[in-house]
N, C-alpha and C positions, 0 to 999 in steps of 0.2 A: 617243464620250465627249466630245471637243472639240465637238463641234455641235450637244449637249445645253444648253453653256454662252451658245449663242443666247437663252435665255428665261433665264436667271439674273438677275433684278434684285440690282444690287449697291448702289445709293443711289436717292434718288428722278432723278438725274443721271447717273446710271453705269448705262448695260448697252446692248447691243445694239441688240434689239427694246425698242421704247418700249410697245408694249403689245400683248398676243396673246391671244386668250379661248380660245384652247385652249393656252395653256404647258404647262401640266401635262400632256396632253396629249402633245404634242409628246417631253417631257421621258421619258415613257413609252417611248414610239415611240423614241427615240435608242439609251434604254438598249438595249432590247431585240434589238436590230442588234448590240450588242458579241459576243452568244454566236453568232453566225458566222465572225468571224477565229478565235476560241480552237476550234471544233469543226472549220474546215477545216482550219485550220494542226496541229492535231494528225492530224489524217487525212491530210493530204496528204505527212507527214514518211516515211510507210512504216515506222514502228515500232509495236511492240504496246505500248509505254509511253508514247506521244507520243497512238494511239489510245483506250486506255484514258483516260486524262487528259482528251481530248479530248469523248469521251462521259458523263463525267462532267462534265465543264463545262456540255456543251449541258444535260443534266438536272437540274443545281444552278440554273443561270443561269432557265430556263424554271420549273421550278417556283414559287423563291424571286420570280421576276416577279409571280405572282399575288397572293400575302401584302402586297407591295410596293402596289399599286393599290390594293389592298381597305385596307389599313394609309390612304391616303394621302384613302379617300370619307370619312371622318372632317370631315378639313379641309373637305373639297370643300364638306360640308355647314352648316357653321359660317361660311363665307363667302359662299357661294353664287355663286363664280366657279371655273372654273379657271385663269383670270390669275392668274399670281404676285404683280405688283406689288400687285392688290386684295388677294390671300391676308396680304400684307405689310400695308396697310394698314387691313385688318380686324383684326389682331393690336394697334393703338395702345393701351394701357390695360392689355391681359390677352394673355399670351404663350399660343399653343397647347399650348405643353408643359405647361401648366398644364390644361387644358380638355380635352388629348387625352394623357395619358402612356402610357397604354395603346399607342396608334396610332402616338406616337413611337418606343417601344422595338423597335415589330412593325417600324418602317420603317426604322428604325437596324441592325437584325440581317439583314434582307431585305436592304440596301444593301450591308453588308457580304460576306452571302454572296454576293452579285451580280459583286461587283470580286474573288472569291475571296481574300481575305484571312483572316489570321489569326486565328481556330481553324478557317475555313472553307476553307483553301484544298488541300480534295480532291483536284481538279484536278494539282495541284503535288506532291505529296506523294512528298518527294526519299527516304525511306523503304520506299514501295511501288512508287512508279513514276516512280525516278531524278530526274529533275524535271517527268515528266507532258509535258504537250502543247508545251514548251520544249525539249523533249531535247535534240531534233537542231537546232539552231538557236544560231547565235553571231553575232558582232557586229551590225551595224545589225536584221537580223530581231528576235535576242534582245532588242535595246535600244526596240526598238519595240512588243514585246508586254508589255515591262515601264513604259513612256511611257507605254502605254494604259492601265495600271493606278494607276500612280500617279494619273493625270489622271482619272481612277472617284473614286480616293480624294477629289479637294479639289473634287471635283462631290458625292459623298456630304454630303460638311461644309458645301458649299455651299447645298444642298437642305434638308438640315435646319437650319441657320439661317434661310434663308426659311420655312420650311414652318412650325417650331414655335419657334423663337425668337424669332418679330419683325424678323426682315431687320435693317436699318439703325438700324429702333426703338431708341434708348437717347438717355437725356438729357447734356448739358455737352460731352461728346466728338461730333466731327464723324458722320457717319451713314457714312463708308467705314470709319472706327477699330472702330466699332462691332462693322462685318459682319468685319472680318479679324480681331477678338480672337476672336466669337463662332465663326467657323470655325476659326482657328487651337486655342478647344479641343476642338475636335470632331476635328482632327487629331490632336492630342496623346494622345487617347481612343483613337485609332486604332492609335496605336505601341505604346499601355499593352496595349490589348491582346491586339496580338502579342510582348508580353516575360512575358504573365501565364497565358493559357490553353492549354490544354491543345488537340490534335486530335482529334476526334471518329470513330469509325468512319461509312462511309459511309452504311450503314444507320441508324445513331444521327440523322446531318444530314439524312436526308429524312423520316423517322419523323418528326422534330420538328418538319419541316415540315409537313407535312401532316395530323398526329394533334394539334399543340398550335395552331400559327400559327394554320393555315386556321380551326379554332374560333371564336378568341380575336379575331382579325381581324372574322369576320364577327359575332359579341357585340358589340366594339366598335364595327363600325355602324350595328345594331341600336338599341345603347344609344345612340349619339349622336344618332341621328333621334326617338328614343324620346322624348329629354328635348327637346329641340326642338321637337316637337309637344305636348309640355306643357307648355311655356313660351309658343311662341306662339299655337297654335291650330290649329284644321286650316284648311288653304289654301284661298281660297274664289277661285271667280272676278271 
């Protein structure tokens, strides 16, 4: 999760990598490495509720990936980079969440179930399986697979202020105030709603993956090239 935050543009002055054509990319590729500590660490504890947990993470984490990319070809195609900073700087005038709300919501819900957070966190679920793929596990282990969650959480906020807010985009205030209000409410969204919703039976969280997301995702990319090609034209060489 920390080495996803390599390609996060945070000002036109602030981040890491100065420029990468494959951020996006990359950012894929990070995530997607998380659903191995959560599947061996449950497997390797020797419990059937640490296990359980733990195969439900790899299966939430893997599927909700997919929705997550297809959610994010939207952008891909409206800027015509996978660089963030361009992504960012394509956004000047007109915020993606404007352009893409659809592809927002699909990547915000995908993101969430990814970091298994609240209504998504199957996984965990201190009801059926004590605390899941944490069971057996206290101080520095416990505190580190919970690091790596919180640190999903403010790469989550992170990504979606780049992606669909405009990054640093905003007028009068400096362009770092900008990215840490814009993130800071994306967190706040984040706590809301683990004090609001409700958890999902297991089957409910993949059914809806794959019977509504997967849909609704690839409509959404459909329609975004759709209108693209009727606006500019077909591509000629």
């Amino acid at each position: 999760a920390m080495a996803a935050f390599v390609v996060v543009p945070i000002t036109p002055r602030i981040g890491i990598v100065d420029r990468l054509d494959i951020g996006l990319l990359f950012f894929l590729a990070m995530t997607a490495l998380t659903v191995y500590g959560v599947a061996v660490g449950g497997w390797a504890s020797n419990s059937k509720y640490s296990l359980l947990g733990g195969v439900r993470s790899a299966a939430q984490m893997i599927s909700y990936e997919v929705f997550m990319g297809l959610a994010l070809m939207g952008v891909v195609i409206l800027a015509g980079s996978f660089d963030l900073r361009q992504i960012v700087i394509a956004q000047q005038g007109l915020w993606y969440a404007v352009l893409q709300p659809v592809g927002m919501i699909l990547f915000f819900v995908a993101g969430v179930a990814g970091i298994h957070r609240l209504p998504f966190d199957l996984p965990e679920a201190e009801n059926e399986l004590v605390a899941g793929f944490h069971t057996e596990y206290s101080s520095m282990k416990f505190g580190m697979f919970f690091v790596g969650e919180y640190v999903g959480m403010v790469l989550l906020a992170s990504m979606v202020t780049v992606l669909y807010l405009g990054g640093w985009d905003g007028p009068l205030l400096p362009p770092i105030l900008w990215f840490l209000l814009k993130m800071g409410s994306i967190l706040v969204l984040l706590v809301l709603l683990r004090a609001a919703l409700p958890r999902p039976r297991y089957d409910q969280l993949m059914a809806m993956g794959w019977k509504i997301m997967l849909p609704l995702s690839l409509l959404n990319l459909m329609a975004t090239g759709g209108a693209l090609l009727a606006i500019k034209g077909p591509l000629t060489s």
